[in-house]
N, C-alpha and C positions, 0 to 999 in steps of 0.2 A: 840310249834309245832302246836298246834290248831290255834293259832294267827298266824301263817305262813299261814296254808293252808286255814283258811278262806279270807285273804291277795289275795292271789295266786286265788280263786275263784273270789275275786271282779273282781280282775285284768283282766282275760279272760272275767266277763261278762261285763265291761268297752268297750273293746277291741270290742268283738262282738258287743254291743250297736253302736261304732264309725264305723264299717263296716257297718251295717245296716243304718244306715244312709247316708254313703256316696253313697251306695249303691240306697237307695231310692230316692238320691240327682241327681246323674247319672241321672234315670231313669225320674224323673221329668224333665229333664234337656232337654235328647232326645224328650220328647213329648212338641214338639211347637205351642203355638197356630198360626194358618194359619191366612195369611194376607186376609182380605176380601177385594176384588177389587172393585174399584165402577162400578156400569151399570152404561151404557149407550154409548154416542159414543165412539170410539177410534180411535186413528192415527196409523198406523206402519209407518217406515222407514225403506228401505233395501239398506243395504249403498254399493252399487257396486262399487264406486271407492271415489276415494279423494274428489270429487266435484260432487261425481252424488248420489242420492239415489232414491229409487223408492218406493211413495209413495201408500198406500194400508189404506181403513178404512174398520172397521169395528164396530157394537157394541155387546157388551158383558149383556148380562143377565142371572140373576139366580132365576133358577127354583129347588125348596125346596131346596137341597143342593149340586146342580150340578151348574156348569156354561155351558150356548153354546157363541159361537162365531159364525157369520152371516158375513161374508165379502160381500161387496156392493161396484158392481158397475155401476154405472146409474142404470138403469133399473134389473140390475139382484142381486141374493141375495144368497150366498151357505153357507150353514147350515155346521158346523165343528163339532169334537166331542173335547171334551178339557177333561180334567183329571187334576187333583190340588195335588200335594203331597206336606207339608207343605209350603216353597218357590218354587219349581220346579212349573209350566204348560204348560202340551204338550199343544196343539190343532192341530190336526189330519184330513187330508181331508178324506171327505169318499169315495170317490172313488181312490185317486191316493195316490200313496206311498211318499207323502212328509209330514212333519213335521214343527210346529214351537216351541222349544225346550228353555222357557227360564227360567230366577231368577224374581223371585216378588221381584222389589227392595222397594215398597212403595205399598198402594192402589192404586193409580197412575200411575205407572210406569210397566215396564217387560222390561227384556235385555234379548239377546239370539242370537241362530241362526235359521234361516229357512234349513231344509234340504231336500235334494230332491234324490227320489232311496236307495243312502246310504248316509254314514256320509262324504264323501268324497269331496262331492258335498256339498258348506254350503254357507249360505250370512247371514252377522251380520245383528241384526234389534234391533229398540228400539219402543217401543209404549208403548202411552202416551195418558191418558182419556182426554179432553173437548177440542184439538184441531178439528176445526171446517171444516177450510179447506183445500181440499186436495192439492195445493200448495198453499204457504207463499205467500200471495198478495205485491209488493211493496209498498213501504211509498207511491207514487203520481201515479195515474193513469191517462191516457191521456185520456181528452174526443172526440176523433176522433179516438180510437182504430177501426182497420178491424172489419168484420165480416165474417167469413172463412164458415157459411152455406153452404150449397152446394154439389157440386157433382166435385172430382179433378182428375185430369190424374195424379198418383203416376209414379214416376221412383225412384227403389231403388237400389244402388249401381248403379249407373248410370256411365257410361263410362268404366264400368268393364266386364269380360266376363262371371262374374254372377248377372249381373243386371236383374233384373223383375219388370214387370208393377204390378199394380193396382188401384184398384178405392180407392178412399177416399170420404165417405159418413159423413157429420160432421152438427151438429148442436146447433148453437149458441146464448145463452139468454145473453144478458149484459155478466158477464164477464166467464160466466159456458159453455161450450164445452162439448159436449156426440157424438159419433160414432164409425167408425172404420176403418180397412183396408179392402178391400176386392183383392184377390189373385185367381189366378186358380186355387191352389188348396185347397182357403176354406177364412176364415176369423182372424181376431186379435180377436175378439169378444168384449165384450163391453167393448168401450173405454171412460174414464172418465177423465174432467180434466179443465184447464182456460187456457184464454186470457188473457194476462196481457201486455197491451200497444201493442207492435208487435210484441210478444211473446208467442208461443203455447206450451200448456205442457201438455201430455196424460198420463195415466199410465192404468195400469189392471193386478188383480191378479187372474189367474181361477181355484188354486188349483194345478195345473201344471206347471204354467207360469208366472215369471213374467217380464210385459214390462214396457218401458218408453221410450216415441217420446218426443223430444224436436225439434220447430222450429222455426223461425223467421223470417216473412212478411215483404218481401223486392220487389217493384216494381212489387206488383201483383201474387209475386208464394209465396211461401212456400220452405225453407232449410234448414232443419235439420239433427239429428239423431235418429240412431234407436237403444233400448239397450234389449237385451233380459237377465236379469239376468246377471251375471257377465262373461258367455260364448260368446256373442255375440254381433258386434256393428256394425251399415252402416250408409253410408251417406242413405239421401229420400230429393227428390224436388220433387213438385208439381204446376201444373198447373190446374185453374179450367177450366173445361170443360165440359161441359153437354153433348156432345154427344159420350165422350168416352168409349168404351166398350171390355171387354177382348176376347181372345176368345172363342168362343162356349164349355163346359164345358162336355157336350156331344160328343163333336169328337173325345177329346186327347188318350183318351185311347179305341181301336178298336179291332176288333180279326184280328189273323194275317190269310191272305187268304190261302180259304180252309178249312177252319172252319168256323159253322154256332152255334156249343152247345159250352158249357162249359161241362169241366168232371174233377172230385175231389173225390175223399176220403180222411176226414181226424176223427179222434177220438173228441167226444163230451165231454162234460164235466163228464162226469160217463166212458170216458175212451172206448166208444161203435165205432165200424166204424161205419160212415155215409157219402153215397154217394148220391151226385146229382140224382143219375138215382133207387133210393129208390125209392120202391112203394110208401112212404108217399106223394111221389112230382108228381109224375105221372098226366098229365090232371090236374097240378095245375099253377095259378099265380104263378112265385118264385122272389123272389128278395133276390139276393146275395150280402152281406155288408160285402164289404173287410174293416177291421177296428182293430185299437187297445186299449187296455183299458187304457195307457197310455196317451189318444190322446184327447184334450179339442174337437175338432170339430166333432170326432165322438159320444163323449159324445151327444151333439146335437142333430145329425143324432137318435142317438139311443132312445133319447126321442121323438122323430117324429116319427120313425120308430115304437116304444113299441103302441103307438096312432094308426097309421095307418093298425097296425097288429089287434088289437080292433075292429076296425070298420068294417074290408073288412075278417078279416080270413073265418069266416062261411060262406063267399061268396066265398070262393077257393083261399085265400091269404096264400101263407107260406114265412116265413122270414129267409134267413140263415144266420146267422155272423160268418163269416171265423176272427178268433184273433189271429193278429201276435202280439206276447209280446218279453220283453225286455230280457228273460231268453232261455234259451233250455231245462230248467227244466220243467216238465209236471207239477207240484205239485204245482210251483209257477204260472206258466203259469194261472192254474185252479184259483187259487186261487184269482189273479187280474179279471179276466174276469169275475167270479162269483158272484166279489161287484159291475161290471156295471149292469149284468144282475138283480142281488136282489135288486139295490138300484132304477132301474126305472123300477121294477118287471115287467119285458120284459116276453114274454111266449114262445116265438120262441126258435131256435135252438142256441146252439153258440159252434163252435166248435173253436177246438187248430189248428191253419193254420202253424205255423213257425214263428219262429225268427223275430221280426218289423226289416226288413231290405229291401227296395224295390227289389233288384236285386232278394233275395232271394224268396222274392213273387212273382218276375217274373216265377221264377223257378219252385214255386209249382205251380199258374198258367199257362203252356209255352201257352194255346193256344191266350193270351194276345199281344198286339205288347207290351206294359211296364204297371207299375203300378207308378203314379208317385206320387199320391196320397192318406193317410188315412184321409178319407174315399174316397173308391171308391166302387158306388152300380149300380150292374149288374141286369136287368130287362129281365126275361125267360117268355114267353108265354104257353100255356098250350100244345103245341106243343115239348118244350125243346127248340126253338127259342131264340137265345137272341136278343133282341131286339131295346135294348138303354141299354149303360154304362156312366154314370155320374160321372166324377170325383169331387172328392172335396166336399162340403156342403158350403151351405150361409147358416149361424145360426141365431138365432131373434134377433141377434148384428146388423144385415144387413138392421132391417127393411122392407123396401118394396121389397127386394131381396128374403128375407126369406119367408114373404106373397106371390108372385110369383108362387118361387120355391115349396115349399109346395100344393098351388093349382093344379102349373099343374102337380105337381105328382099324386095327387088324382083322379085329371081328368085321367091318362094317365092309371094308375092302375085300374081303374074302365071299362076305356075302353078294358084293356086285358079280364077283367073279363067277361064280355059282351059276346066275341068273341065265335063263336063255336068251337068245335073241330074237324077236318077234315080228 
């Protein structure tokens, strides 16, 4: 009986011994060590269809035990937030609600999808460390390739009855291409990419957006297409033309007559009404920026604008930002508008305008003939005059468009400020 029950004792502490270890086995088992990525450059691929993807670099460095991601295009560079959970990383834009969500297959490698808003919206990508360049050069390259430099009369969708102009500003070293589009109502923004024999291939990724123009140098123009992500595709030909010019940016959008002020109330970020005709505005410069936070161009605008508020406020400058967002939700609404405002720690006002839907910003604005455009920024004298509305932004994609545009705003706001009161 004692030889039983001592028996019967090993047996249960056997038993528990083999639990605790599977147990501590389990548990080892779940804590993986994480793949370390190499820095340095990187390639993505975002594969839109069977035969098209749309190329995006960036590189990856780490700093004590975080990683950032920097996507670069020509000239411009947007800092990401990324997060590592053993194989998973996101990398996260800071200002726009998209994501790139993938598997660390190697140091080397990440598979995944880019998503944009919600999950609904997705485009697969793969990226891959020490590819160099942002398109696959062919084996032979022609030594009398074009050279597209220059300034071109865009038509896109041409012969459709939603065809539009624009300029095409392009500049080209050997076989590297940097520019853009420019549109009434704003830019592509920096565009990056090569010539390969009679071959044009652009891309850009801004956080928002992404494109990919492919064209082919046939008898002097330019014939391609245009891909916006996987939602969107046009024919574009182009012609160079140096004296080609869109129209005046300033006229499109006017007040309808009979109207000389603008007038609005809408709720501020703390949920407070705020109206136009507020003593804070009174005997002030105002500039009103119809804008979204979903909106790469306004982005732009709004870093010019955060600048221009610096310089001129203590001389009688106040800044409104009327934000139409992609919600009717106030919460969210705030919420987006909030990371333009804190990320280009703007100081101005920015209030909740409605819905990002044109007709319906017609609506909150009626005294408007339309609004065709985000951004569109309305210029009040200290009168309550308005006095120039400018549609659209050329952003520092544009170059000498953006140098311009930015001066003779300065000039134009300096000269409100000037003006007496009467």
């Amino acid at each position: 009986m004692k030889l039983l029950r001592v028996f019967i004792l090993l047996s249960v502490f056997l038993v528990l011994m083999s639990c605790g270890s599977n147990n501590q086995k389990q548990e080892n088992d779940s804590i993986k060590t994480p793949i370390l990525l190499v820095e340095g450059n990187w390639h993505l691929d975002l594969n839109i269809s069977e035969n098209n993807s749309i190329p995006v670099d960036f590189t990856l460095t780490k700093i004590d035990t975080n990683y950032v991601v920097t996507f670069i295009n020509a000239e411009e560079q947007i800092v990401s937030n990324v997060t590592v959970d053993n194989s998973t990383i996101i990398i996260k834009d800071a200002i726009f609600n998209t994501w790139f969500e993938g598997k660390i297959e190697s140091p080397n490698k990440i598979r995944g999808f880019w998503y944009k808003e919600d999950e609904k919206y997705k485009i697969p990508f793969i990226a891959q460390h020490g590819i160099t360049d942002r398109f696959t050069s062919p084996e032979s390259l022609s030594l009398s390739q074009p050279n597209i430099s220059g300034k071109w009369e865009v038509d896109f969708s041409k012969g459709t009855d939603d065809h539009y102009k624009a300029i095409g500003v392009f500049q080209q070293v050997d076989n590297y291409v940097t520019g853009t589009f420019i549109t009434e109502t704003g830019d592509y923004r920096f565009l990056e990419g090569n010539m390969y024999n009679n071959n044009l291939y652009l891309s850009t990724f801004d956080g928002s957006h992404a494109f990919l123009f492919k064209a082919t140098f046939i008898n002097g123009h330019l014939e391609g297409n245009f891909w916006s992500g996987t939602h969107w595709e046009e024919p574009w030909v182009a012609v160079k033309n140096d004296n080609f010019e869109l129209s005046n940016p300033d006229s499109l959008t006017i007040l309808k007559e009979g109207y000389d002020e603008l007038s609005f109330n809408f709720p501020s970020l703390s949920g407070d009404s705020v109206s136009i005709n507020d003593e804070k505005y009174k005997n002030k410069v105002v500039i009103v920026n119809i804008m979204g936070p979903w909106c790469p161009n306004c982005k732009d605008e709004t870093a010019y604008l955060t600048e221009l508020y610096s310089r001129y406020h203590e001389k009688g400058l106040e800044i409104i930002a009327l934000s139409f967002t992609k919600t009717d939700d106030f919460a969210k609404s705030k919420e987006s508008t909030q990371k333009v405002k804190d990320f280009y720690r703007a100081e101005y006002d920015f209030l909740i305008a409605g819905k990002a839907n044109k007709i319906e910003a017609s609506k909150a604005l009626p005294m408007l003939n339309n609004i065709i455009s985000y951004p569109t920024s309305i210029f009040i004298d200290k009168m309550g005059k308005v006095r120039k509305i400018r549609t659209g932004f050329y952003g520092p994609g544009t170059g000498n468009y953006y140098t311009r545009y930015t001066e003779e705003t300065d000039n134009f706001v300096a000269k409100l400020l000037a003006e007496k009161i009467k």
